[in-house]
C-alpha positions as CSV (number, residue, x, y, z in Angstrom):
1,X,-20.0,-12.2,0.6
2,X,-17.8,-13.8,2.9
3,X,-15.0,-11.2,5.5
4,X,-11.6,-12.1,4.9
5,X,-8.8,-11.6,7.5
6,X,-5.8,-9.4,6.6
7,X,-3.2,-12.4,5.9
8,X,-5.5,-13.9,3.2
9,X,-4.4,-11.5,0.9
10,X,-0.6,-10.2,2.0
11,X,1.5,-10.4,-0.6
12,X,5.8,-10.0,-0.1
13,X,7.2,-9.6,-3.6
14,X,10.8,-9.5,-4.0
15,X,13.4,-8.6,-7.2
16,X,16.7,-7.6,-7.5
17,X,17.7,-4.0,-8.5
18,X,19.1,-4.0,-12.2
19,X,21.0,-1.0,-14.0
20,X,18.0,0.1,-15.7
21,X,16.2,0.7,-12.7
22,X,18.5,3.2,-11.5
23,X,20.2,6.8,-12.6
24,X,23.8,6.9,-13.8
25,X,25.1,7.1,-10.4
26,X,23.6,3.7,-9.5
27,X,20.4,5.1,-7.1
28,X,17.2,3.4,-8.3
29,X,14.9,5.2,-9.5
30,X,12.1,6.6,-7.0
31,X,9.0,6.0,-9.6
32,X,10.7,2.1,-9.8
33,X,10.5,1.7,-6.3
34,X,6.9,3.3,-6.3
35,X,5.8,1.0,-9.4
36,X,6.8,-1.8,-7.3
37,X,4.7,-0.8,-4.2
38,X,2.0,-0.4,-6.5
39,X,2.0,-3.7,-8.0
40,X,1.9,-5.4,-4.5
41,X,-1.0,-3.1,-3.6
42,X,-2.5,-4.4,-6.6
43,X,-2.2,-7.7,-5.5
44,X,-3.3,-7.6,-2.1
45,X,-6.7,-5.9,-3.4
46,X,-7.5,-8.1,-6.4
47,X,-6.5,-11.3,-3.9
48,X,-9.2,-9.6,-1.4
49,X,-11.8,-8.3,-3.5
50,X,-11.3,-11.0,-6.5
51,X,-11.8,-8.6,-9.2
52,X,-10.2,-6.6,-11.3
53,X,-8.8,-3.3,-8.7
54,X,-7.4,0.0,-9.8
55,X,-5.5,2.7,-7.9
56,X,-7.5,5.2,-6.7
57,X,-5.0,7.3,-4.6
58,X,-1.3,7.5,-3.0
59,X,-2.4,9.0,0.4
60,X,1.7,9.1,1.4
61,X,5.0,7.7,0.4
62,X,8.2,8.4,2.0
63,X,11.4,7.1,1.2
64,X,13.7,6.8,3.8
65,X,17.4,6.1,2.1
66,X,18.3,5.2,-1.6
67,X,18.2,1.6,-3.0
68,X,20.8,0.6,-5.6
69,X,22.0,-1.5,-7.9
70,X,22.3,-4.6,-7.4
71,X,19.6,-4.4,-3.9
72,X,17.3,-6.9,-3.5
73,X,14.0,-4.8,-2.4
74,X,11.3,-6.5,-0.7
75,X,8.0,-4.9,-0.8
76,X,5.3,-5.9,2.2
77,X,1.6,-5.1,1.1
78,X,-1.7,-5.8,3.4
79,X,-4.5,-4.5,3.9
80,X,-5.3,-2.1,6.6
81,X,-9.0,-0.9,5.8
82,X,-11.7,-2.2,4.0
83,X,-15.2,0.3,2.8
84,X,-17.8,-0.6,0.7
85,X,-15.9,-0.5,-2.5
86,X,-12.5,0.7,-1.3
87,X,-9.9,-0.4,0.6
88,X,-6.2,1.0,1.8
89,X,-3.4,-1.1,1.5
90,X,0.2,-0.7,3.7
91,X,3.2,-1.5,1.9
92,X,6.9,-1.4,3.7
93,X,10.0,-1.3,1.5
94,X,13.0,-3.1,2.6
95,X,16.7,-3.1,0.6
96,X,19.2,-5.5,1.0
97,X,22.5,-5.7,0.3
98,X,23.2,-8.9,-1.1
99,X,26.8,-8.9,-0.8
100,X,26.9,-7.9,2.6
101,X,23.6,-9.1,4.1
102,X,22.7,-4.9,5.7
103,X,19.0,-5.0,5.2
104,X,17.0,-1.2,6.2
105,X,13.6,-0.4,5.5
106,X,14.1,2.1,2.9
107,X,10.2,3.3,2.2
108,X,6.5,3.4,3.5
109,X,3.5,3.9,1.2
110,X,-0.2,4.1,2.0
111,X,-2.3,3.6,-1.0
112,X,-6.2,3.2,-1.9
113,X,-7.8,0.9,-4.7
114,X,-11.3,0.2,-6.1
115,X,-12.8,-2.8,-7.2
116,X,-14.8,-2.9,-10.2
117,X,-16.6,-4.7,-12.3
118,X,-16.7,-5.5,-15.8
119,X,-18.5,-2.4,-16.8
120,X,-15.7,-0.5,-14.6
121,X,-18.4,0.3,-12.1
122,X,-17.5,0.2,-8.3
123,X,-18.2,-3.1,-6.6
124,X,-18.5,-4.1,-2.8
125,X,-16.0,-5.6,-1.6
126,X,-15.7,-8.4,1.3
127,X,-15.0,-7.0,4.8
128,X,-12.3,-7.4,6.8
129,X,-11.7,-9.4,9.8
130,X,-8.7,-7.7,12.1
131,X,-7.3,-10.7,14.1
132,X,-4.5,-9.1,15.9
133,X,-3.8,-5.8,17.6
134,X,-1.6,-4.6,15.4
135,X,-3.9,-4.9,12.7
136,X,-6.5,-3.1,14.8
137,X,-3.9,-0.3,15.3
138,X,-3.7,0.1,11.5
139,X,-7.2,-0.2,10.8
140,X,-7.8,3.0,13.5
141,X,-4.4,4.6,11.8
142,X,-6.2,4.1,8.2
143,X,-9.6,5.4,9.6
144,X,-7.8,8.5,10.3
145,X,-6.2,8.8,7.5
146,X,-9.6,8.0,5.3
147,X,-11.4,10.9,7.1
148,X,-8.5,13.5,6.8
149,X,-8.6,12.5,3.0
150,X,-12.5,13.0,2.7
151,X,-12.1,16.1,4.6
152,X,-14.0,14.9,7.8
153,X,-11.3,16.4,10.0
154,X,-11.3,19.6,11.6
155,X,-9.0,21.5,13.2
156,X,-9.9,24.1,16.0
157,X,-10.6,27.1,13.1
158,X,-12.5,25.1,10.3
159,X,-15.7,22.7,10.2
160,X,-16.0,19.5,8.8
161,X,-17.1,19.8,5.5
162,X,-20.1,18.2,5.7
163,X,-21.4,20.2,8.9
């Protein structure tokens, strides 16, 4: 199984905000936007993996201003770690306004998919090949992040939970 690097699967996926993405009062809809990151996600791991990959977890999403009506949101997904069967995918939300050209990144989502097979049983995945330092940066971020979500991490009063 050959490693891929992180831009052989980043996806950007764009589409225009529409009324029925969005309350009354013309803010979209927070589960649109977070439907949207997912299907990027989705898209970075099948393009990595190649098979069929399923959401195994939101670690973190935060939403930084409204998007409405009428927005065009971009959504950025790539890969910052891969494990065996697992990896966790980056996505950054941008909104712009198309009459006025104002662009602001609006949300930030961390998200972890499984590949499997055609039985629905886990199935290894390529590695990853981190090319620049930024990408090394997020790989160490996600390590973190993998390990406080395992419950590897510690703080000064507790032990790991496998000690």
């Amino acid at each position: 199984m050959k490693e891929k690097t992180v831009k052989d699967s980043r996806v950007t996926v764009s589409q225009v905000m529409q009324p029925a993405d969005a309350n009354p009062a013309g803010n979209v809809h927070g589960g649109t936007i977070m439907k949207l990151i997912d299907n990027a996600a989705g898209v970075v791991a099948f393009r990595h993996s190649r098979c069929n990959s399923v959401t195994a977890s939101v670690d973190q999403i935060d939403f930084h201003f409204p998007a409405f009506i009428g927005d065009l949101l971009t959504i950025k997904a790539s890969l910052n770690l891969v494990g065996k069967t697992s990896m966790e995918i980056g996505a950054r939300v941008d909104s712009e306004n198309l009459l006025t050209g104002k662009t602001r990144h609006i949300a930030s989502a961390y998200l972890t998919f499984v590949s499997l097979d055609e039985k629905h049983h886990p199935v290894i995945v390529p590695g990853l090949i981190l090319e620049t330092e930024k990408e090394k940066q997020r790989n160490q971020d996600a390590q973190t992040r993998r390990k406080a979500r395992l419950g590897l991490l510690c703080d000064d009063n507790k032990q790991p939970a496998d000690a």
